[in-house]
DRENKE-968584 format. One record per residue (C-alpha): residue in three letters; x, y, z. Coordinates in steps of 0.25 Angstrom, whole numbers. Layout:
# DRENKE-968584
[site Ala,[X,Y,Z]]
...
# end
This chain:
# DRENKE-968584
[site Unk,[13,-77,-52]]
[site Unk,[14,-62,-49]]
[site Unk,[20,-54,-61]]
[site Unk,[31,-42,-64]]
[site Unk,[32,-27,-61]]
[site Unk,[40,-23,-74]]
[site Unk,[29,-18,-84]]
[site Unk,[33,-16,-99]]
[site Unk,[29,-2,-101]]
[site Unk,[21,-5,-114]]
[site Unk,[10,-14,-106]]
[site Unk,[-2,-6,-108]]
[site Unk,[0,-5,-124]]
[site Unk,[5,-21,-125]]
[site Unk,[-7,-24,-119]]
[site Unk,[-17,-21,-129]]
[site Unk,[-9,-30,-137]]
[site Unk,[-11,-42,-129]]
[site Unk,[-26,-45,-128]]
[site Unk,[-27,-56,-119]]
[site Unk,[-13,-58,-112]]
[site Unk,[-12,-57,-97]]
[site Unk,[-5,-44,-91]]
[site Unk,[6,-54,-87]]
[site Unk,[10,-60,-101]]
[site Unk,[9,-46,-107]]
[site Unk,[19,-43,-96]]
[site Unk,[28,-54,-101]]
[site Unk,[23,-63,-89]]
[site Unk,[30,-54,-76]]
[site Unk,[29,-55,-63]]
[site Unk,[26,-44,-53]]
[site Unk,[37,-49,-42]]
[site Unk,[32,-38,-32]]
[site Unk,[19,-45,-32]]
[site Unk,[26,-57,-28]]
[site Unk,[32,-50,-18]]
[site Unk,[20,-47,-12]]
[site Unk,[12,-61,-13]]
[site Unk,[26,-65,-6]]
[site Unk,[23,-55,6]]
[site Unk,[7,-58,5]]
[site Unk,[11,-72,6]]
[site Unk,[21,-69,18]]
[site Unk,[9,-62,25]]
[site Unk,[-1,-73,25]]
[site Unk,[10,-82,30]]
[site Unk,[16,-73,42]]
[site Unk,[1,-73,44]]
[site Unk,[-3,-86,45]]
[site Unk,[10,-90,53]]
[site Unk,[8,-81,64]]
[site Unk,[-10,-85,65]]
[site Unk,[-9,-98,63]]
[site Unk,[-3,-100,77]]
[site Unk,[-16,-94,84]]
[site Unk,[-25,-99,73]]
[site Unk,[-20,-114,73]]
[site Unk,[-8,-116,80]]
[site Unk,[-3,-115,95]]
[site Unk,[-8,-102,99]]
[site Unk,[-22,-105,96]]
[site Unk,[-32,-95,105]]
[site Unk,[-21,-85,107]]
[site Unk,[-21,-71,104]]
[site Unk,[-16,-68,90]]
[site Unk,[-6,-56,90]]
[site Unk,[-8,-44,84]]
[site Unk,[3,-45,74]]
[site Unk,[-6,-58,67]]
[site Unk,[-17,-48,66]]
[site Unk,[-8,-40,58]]
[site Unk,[-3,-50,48]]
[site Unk,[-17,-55,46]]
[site Unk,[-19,-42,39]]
[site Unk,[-6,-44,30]]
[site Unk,[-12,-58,28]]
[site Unk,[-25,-55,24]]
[site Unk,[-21,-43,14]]
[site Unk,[-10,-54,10]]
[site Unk,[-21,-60,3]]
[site Unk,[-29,-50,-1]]
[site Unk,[-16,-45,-9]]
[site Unk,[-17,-61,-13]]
[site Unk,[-31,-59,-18]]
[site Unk,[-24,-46,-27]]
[site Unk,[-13,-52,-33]]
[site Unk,[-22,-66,-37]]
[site Unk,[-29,-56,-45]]
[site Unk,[-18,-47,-50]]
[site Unk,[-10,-59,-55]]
[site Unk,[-23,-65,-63]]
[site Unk,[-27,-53,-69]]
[site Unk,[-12,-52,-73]]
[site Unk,[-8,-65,-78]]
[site Unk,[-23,-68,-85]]
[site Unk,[-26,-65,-99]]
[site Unk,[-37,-51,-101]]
[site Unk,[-45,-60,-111]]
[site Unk,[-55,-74,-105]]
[site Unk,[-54,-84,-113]]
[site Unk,[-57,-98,-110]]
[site Unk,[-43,-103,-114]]
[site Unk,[-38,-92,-102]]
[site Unk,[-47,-95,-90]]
[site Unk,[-44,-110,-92]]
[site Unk,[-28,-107,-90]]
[site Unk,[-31,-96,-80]]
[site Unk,[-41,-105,-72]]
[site Unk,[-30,-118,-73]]
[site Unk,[-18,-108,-71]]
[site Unk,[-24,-104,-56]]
[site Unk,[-27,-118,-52]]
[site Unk,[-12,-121,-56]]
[site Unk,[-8,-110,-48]]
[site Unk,[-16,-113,-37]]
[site Unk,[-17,-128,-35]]
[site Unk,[-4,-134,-35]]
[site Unk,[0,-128,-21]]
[site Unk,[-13,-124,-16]]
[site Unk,[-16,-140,-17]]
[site Unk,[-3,-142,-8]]
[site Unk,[-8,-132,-1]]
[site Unk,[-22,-140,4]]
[site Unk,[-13,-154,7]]
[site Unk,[-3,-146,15]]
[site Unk,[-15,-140,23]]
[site Unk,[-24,-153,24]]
[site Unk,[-9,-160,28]]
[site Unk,[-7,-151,40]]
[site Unk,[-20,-148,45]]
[site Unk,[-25,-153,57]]
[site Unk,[-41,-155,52]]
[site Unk,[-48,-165,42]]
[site Unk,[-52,-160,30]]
[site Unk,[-64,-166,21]]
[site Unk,[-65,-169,6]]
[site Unk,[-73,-157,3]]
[site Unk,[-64,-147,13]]
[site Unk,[-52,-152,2]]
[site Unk,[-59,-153,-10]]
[site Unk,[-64,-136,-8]]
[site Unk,[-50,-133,-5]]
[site Unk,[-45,-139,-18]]
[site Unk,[-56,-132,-24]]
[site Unk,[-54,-119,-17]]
[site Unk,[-66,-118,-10]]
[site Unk,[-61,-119,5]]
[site Unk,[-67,-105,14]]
[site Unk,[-80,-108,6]]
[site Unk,[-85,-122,4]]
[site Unk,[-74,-128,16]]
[site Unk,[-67,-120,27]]
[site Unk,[-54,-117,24]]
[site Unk,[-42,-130,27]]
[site Unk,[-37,-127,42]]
[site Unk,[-22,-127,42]]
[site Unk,[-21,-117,29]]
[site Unk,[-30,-103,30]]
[site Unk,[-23,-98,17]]
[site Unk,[-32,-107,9]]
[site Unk,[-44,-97,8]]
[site Unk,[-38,-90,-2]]
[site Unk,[-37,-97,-12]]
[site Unk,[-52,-101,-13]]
[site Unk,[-54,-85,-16]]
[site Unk,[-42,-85,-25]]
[site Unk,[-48,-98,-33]]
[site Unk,[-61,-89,-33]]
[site Unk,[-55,-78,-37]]
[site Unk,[-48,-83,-50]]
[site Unk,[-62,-90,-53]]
[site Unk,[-70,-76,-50]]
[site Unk,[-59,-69,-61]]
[site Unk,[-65,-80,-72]]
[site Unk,[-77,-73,-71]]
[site Unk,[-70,-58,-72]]
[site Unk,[-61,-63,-84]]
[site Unk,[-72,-70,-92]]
[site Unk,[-83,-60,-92]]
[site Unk,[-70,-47,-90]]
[site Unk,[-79,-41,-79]]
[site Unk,[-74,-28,-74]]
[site Unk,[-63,-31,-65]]
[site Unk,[-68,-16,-56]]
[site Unk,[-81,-20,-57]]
[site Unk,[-80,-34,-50]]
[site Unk,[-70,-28,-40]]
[site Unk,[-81,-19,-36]]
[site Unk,[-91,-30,-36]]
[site Unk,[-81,-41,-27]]
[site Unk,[-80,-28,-19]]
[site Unk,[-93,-26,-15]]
[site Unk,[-93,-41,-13]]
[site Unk,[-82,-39,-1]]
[site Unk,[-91,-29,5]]
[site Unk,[-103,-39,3]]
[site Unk,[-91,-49,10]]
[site Unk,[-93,-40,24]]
[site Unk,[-107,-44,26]]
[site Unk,[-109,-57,20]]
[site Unk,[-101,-70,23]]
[site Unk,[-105,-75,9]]
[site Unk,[-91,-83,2]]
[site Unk,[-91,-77,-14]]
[site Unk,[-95,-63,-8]]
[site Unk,[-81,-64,0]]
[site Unk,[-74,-69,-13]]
[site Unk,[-80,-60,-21]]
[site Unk,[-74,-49,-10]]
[site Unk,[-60,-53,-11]]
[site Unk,[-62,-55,-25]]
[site Unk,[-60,-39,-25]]
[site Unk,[-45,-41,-21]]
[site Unk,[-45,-51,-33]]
[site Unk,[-49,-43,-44]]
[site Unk,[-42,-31,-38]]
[site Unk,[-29,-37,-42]]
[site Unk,[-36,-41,-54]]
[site Unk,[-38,-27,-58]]
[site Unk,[-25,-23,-55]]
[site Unk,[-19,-34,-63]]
[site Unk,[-27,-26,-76]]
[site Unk,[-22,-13,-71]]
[site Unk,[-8,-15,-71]]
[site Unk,[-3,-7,-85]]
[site Unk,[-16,4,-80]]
[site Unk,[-6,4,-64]]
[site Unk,[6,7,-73]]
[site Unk,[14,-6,-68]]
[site Unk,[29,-3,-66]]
[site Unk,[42,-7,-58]]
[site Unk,[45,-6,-43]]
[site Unk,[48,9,-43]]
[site Unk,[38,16,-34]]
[site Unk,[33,18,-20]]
[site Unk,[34,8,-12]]
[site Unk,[23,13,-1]]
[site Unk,[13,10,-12]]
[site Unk,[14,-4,-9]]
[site Unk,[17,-5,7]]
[site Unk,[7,4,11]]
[site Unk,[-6,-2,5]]
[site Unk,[-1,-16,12]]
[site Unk,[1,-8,26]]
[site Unk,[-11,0,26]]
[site Unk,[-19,-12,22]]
[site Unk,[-13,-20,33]]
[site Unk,[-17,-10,42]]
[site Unk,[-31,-9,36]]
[site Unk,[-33,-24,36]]
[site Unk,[-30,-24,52]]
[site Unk,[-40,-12,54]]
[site Unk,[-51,-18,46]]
[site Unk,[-51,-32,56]]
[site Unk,[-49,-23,65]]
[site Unk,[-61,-15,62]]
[site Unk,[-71,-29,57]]
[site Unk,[-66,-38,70]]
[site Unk,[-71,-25,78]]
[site Unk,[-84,-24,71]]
[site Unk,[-86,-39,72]]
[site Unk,[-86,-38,89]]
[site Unk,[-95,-25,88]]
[site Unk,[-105,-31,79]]
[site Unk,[-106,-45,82]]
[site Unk,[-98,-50,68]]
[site Unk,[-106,-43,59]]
[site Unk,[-97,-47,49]]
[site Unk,[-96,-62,42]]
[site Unk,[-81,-60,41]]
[site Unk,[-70,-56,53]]
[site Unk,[-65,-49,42]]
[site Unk,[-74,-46,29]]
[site Unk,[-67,-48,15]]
[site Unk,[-71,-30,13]]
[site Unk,[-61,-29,23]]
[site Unk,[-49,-38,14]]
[site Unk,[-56,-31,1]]
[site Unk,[-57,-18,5]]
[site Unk,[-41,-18,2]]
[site Unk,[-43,-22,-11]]
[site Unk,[-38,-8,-17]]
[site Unk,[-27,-8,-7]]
[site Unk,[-21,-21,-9]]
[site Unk,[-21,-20,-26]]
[site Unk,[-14,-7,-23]]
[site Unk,[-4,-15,-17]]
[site Unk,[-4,-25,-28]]
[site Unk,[-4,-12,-39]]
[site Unk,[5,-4,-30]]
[site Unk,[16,-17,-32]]
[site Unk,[16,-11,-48]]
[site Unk,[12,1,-51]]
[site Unk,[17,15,-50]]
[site Unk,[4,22,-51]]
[site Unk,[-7,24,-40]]
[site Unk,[-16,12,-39]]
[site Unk,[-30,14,-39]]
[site Unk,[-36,14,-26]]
[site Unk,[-22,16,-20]]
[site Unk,[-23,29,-14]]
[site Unk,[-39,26,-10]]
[site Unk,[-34,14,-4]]
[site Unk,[-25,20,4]]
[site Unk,[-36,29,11]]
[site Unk,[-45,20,11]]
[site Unk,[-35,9,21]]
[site Unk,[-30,22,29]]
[site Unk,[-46,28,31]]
[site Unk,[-50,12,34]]
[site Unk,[-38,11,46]]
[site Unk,[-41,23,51]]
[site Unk,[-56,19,52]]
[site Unk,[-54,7,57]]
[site Unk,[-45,10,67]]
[site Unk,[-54,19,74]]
[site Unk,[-67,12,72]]
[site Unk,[-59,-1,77]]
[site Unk,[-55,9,91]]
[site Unk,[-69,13,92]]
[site Unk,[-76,0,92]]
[site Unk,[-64,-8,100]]
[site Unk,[-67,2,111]]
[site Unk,[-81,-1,112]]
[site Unk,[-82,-14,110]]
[site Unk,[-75,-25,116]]
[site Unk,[-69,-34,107]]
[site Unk,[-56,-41,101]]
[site Unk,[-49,-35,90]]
[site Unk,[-39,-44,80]]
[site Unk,[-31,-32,80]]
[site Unk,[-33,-21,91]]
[site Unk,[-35,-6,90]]
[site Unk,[-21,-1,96]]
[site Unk,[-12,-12,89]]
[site Unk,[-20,-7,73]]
[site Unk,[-18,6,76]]
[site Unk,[-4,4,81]]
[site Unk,[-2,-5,68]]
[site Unk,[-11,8,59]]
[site Unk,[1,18,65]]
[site Unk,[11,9,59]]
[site Unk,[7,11,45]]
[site Unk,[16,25,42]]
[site Unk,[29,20,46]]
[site Unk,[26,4,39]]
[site Unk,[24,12,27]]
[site Unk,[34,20,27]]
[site Unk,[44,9,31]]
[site Unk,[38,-1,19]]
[site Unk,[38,11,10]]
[site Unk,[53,10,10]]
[site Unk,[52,-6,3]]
[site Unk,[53,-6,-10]]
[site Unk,[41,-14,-18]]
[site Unk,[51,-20,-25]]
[site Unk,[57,-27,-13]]
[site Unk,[42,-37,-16]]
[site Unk,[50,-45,-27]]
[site Unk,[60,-49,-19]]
[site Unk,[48,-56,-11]]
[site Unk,[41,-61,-24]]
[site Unk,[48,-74,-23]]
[site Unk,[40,-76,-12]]
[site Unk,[29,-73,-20]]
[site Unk,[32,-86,-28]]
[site Unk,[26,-95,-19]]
[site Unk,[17,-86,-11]]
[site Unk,[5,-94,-13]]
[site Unk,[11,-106,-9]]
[site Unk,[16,-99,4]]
[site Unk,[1,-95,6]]
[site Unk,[-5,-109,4]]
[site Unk,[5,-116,12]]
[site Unk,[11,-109,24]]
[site Unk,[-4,-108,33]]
[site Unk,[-5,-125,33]]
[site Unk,[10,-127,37]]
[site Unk,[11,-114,47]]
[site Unk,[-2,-121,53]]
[site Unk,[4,-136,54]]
[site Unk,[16,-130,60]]
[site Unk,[6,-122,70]]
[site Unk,[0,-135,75]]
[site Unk,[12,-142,75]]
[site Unk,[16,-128,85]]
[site Unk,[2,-132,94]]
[site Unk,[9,-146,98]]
[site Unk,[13,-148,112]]
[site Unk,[27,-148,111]]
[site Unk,[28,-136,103]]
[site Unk,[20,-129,112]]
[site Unk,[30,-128,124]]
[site Unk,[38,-116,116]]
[site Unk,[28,-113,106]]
[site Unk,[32,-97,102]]
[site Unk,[47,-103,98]]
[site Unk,[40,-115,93]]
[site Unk,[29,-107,84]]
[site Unk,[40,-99,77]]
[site Unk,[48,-112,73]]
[site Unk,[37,-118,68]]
[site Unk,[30,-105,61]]
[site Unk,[44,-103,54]]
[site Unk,[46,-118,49]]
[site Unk,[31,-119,43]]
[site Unk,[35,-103,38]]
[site Unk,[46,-108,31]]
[site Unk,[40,-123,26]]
[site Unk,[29,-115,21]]
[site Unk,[38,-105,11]]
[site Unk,[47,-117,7]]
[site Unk,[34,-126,3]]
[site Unk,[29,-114,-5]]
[site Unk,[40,-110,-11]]
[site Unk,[43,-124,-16]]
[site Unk,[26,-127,-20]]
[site Unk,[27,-114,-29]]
[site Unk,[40,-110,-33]]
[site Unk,[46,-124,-37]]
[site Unk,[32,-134,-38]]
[site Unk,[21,-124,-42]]
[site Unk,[28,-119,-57]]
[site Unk,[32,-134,-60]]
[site Unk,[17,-139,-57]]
[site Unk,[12,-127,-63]]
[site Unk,[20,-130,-75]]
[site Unk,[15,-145,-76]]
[site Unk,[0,-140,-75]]
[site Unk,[0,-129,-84]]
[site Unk,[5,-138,-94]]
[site Unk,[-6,-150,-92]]
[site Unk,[-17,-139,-91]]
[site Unk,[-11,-131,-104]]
[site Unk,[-11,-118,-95]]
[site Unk,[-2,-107,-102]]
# end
């Protein structure tokens, strides 16, 4: 789905001459494997995640004290998605013709339900199969239709399904930016204001419009590859490992910082965690997206940079200051953040050595990412309740791991079977009923 690095060097000037052809057929229809490569690792996040919360969330060790360590990962998990979000948009703005006609938003519309549906459908009977609860007609019906976290409440047994109600949303908001060719900057700056809006208001399309900033971001990016000068893998790696470090460090500090003000104020806030404070990494996280190919500086990359290290260091002391006047319970306490904030040098300079071209060697796994993040949360949840029996409890540490590993690895065979070898056949068979080219 994700494209090539090798660039032609006569892009900009072929392009003139190609009205209405999508960056990826002028680019004799390549991959970037480096982006696979990291959907593969995004996709490893969310899972390492999941497997490690859902023991404390719905499985046997319900009402115990998380360890710091799942605090951590919910960070790589979170900006897991938001990267997601990024590449969604970088790989429609890449693969969609410049030009709307009629004729090409009704094969873009039938090519996203094609790409969606089949295992997204598998997806919602494996969850209603394993889960414990009773669902009613309408709870299914908004699911199929991808309107579950707003009309029903999200399918207990498979958390992962609430993105894809925003990424539905997301591909029907872009109809309205390719048909009328709004001014991608200026909707950015609109869905951004939307995501401070996001802080203060518990209002649904405002929070989609937030996160719709990520979307667009890669959007841009998409439009701005010949302008980023796209080249091999030849450059410095720390371009791409230290965005991703410092933003995980950010991410912490800022639940850090919302959780505090939340026990001071008395939840002033309609959100544990606003969507500003996932948004306001929008820069950083399509520098990590650009950073995979280009050679030149992206824009915002150096402002980016200050603005994460001036935000950790504020919220770091304004997170001491408030835990040691008030008494309250922190996801993520003072002296292990600032423990985690003094490892970021050596991280950096250890990840530094990593060649980014060591990611296509993941992009395989990258293949059937999005089967891996729909699948894995019901199977690792079945297996947890199948952990909170009795007989299972009477050497539960030994027996979690066993049974964490077996829905692990159930989890990537499914999904590597669903869309490595069914998804192209039945994608095949659909695009040819539909007429989709």
């Amino acid at each position: 789905m994700i494209l090539s690095l090798i660039i032609c060097s006569g892009l900009h000037n072929s392009k003139l001459n190609m009205k209405n052809l999508s960056i990826y057929q002028q680019l004799g229809n390549k991959r970037l494997d480096q982006l696979d490569g990291l959907r593969g690792i995004c996709s490893l996040a969310v899972v390492l995640d999941h497997s490690l919360d859902i023991p404390y969330t719905y499985g046997p060790l319900i009402g115990q004290v998380r360890p710091e360590l799942i605090g951590i990962l919910q960070a790589c998990g979170g900006l897991a998605v938001m990267v997601f979000f990024v590449l969604s948009g970088f790989v429609i703005g890449y693969t969609t013709p410049l030009k709307y006609t009629k004729e090409e938003a009704k094969n873009y519309i039938l090519r996203r339900l094609i790409r969606l549906y089949p295992i997204y459908l598998f997806a919602l009977f494996l969850t209603y199969l394993l889960s414990d609860k009773t669902y009613s007609i309408k709870n299914i019906l908004a699911h199929i239709f991808f309107m579950q976290n707003w009309l029903v409440p999200i399918a207990i047994g498979n958390d992962s399904l609430w993105t894809l109600h925003y990424e539905f949303t997301f591909y029907l908001l872009f109809l309205l930016v390719w048909k009328f060719n709004l001014k991608t900057k200026t909707c950015i700056l609109m869905c951004f204001y939307c995501a401070i809006l996001s802080i203060f208001f518990a209002f649904h399309p405002i929070a989609i419009l937030g996160y719709f900033t990520l979307w667009l971001g890669g959007y841009w990016l998409s439009h701005n590859i010949d302008y980023l000068n796209l080249v091999d893998h030849d450059y410095l790696s720390y371009r791409f490992w230290s965005p991703i470090v410092l933003t995980v460090i950010s991410v912490i500090g800022f639940q850090e910082l919302f959780i505090a003000l939340m026990y001071k104020f008395g939840t002033p806030f309609p959100f544990p965690r606003p969507v500003f404070t996932d948004v306001i990494f929008s820069a950083l996280t399509i520098s990590i997206v650009a950073s995979l190919i280009t050679k030149k500086k992206v824009p915002f990359y150096l402002a980016s940079l200050v603005l994460i290290l001036v935000i950790r260091l504020g919220i770091s002391l304004y997170s001491w200051q408030i835990a040691h006047g008030v008494n309250y319970h922190i996801y993520i306490d003072s002296s292990t953040s600032s423990g985690i904030s003094l490892m970021i040098l050596p991280i950096v300079l250890v990840l530094r050595k990593v060649p980014i071209v060591s990611l296509k060697n993941l992009s395989y796994l990258g293949s059937f990412s999005y089967a891996l993040y729909l699948l894995h949360y019901p199977i690792i949840y079945w297996f947890n309740r199948l952990a909170a029996l009795d007989n299972v409890k009477s050497n539960l540490p030994f027996s979690l791991l066993i049974l964490t590993f077996v829905a692990l690895f159930i989890s990537i065979l499914l999904s590597w079977f669903l869309e490595c070898r069914l998804q192209p056949t039945i994608n095949k068979k659909l695009k040819e009923y539909f007429s989709v080219y």
